[in-house]
C-alpha positions in Angstrom: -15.5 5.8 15.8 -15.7 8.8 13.5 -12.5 11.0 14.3 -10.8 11.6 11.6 -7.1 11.6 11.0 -4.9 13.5 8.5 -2.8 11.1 6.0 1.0 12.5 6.9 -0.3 11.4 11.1 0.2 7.9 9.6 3.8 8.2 7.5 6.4 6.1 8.5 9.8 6.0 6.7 12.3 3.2 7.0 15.7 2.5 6.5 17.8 -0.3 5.3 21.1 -1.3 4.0 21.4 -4.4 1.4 23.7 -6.6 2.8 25.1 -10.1 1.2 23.0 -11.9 3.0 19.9 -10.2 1.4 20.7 -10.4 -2.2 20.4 -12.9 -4.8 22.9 -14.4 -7.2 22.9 -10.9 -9.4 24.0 -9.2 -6.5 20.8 -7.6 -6.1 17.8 -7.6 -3.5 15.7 -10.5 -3.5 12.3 -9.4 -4.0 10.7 -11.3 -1.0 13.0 -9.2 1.3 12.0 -6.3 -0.4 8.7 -7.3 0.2 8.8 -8.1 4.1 10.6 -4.9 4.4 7.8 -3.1 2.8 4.9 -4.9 4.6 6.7 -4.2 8.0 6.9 -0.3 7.1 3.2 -0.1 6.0 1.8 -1.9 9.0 3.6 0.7 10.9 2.1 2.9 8.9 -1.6 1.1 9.5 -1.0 0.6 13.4 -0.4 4.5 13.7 -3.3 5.5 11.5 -5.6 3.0 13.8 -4.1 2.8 16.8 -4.8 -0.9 16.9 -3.1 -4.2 16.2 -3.5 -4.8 12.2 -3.2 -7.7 9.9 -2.0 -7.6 6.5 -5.0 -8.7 4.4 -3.6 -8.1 0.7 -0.2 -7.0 -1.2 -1.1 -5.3 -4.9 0.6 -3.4 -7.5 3.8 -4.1 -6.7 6.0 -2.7 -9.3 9.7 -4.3 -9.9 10.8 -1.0 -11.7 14.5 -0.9 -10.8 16.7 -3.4 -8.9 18.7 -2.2 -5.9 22.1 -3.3 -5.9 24.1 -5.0 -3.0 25.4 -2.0 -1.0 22.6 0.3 -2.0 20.9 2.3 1.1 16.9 1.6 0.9 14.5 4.2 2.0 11.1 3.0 2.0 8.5 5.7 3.0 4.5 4.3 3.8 1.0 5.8 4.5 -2.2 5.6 4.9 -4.6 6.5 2.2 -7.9 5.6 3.1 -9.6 4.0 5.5 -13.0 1.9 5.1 -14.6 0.5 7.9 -12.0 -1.6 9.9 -9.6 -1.6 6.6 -6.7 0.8 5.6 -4.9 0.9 2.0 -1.2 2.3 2.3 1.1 3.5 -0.4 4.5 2.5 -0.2 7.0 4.3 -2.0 10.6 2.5 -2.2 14.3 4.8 -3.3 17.5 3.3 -3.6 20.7 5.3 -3.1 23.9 4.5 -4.2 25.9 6.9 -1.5 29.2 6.4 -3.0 27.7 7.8 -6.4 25.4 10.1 -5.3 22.6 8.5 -6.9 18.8 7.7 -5.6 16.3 6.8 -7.4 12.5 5.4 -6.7 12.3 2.0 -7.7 9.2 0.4 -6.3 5.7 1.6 -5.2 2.6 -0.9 -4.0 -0.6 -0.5 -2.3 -1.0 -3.0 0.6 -4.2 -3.3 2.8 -4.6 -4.0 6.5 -7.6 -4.7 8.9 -7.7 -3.2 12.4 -8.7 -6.0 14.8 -9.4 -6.4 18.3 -7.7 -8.4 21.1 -9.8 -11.6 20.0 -8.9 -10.8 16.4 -12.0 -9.5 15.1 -12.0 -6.5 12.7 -12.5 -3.4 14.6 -13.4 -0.1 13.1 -10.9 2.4 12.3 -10.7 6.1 11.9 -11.3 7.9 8.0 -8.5 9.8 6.4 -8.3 13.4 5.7 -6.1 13.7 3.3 -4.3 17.1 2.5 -2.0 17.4 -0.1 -2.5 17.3 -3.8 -1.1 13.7 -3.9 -3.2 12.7 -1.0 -6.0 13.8 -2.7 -5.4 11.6 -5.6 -4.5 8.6 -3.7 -7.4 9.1 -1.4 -9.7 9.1 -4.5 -8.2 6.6 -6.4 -8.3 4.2 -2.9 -12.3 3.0 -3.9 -11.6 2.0 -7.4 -8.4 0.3 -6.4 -10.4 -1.4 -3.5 -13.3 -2.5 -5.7 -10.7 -4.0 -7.9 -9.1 -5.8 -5.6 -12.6 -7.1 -4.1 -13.8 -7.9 -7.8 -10.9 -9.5 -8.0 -10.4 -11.6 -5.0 -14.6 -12.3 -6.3 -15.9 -10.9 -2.9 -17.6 -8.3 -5.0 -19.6 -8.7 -8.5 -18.3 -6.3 -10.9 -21.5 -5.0 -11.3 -21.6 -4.0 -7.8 -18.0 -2.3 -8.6 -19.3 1.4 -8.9 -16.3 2.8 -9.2 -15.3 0.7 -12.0 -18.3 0.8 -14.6 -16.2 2.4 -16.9 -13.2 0.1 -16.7 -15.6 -3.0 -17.0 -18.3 -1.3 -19.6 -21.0 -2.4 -17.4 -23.1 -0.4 -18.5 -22.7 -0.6 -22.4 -23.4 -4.6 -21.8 -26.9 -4.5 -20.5 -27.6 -1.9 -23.3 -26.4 -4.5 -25.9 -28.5 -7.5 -24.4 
């Protein structure tokens, strides 16, 4: 499969209201909704990049910046970044407004990856990203390092392997010490 398919094709934006039920004893959202919420919008995002039925293979950088507060309206907006052979990072970007107050702010972001797989559950190839935009430029050139991190990581990949990350790991200052 080698069609390619722009980044904003992929972007799905969700909606939610916190209600009692989804808060914690400070009022506030309980990070594991948050969390479901946010896996459910990027494998929207995933399934419309690929077309296929996806799985949700790893949940990174999630940052806790702000909480959101019972009430709050929660608009979390997903895409795809890049895609590797059957796999697809997306960047999830979380606001909370306060409509009363007129306030909305962004308080979460996180990269989750998903795998395209067939009927029988076997990974399937997906098509690449073209991104478009200045910021999916970045996040489509940031998506290797951030994979070879995670697969370094997750020790599927020897950080010498890790290209993209020499730098980060001084690879290549090591072997010229030994």
């Amino acid at each position: 499969m080698t069609k390619k398919r722009f980044a904003k094709q992929s972007e799905v934006v969700m909606t939610e209201m916190v209600l009692p039920n989804d808060t914690n004893t400070l009022n506030n959202l309980m990070g594991g909704k948050l969390m479901h919420w946010m896996d459910v919008v990027a494998a929207i995002a995933a399934q419309k990049h690929s077309t296929r039925i996806v799985v949700t293979a790893s949940a990174d950088s999630i940052s806790f910046k702000h909480p959101i507060a019972l009430g709050n309206v929660v608009t979390l907006k997903a895409k795809v970044t890049r895609a590797f052979n059957s796999s697809m990072e997306v960047f999830i970007e979380v606001f909370a407004e306060d409509i009363p107050a007129n306030k909305k702010i962004t308080t979460h972001r996180a990269f989750f990856t998903f795998v395209a797989v067939d009927q029988g559950g076997r990974p399937i190839e997906v098509p690449e990203v073209e991104p478009e935009t200045e910021e999916e430029i970045e996040l489509y050139e940031g998506a290797l390092r951030r994979r070879q991190l995670r697969l370094v990581l997750a020790k599927r990949m020897d950080p010498k392997d890790a290209v993209e990350l020499k730098s980060i790991f001084n690879l290549d200052e090591k072997k010229e010490a030994k």
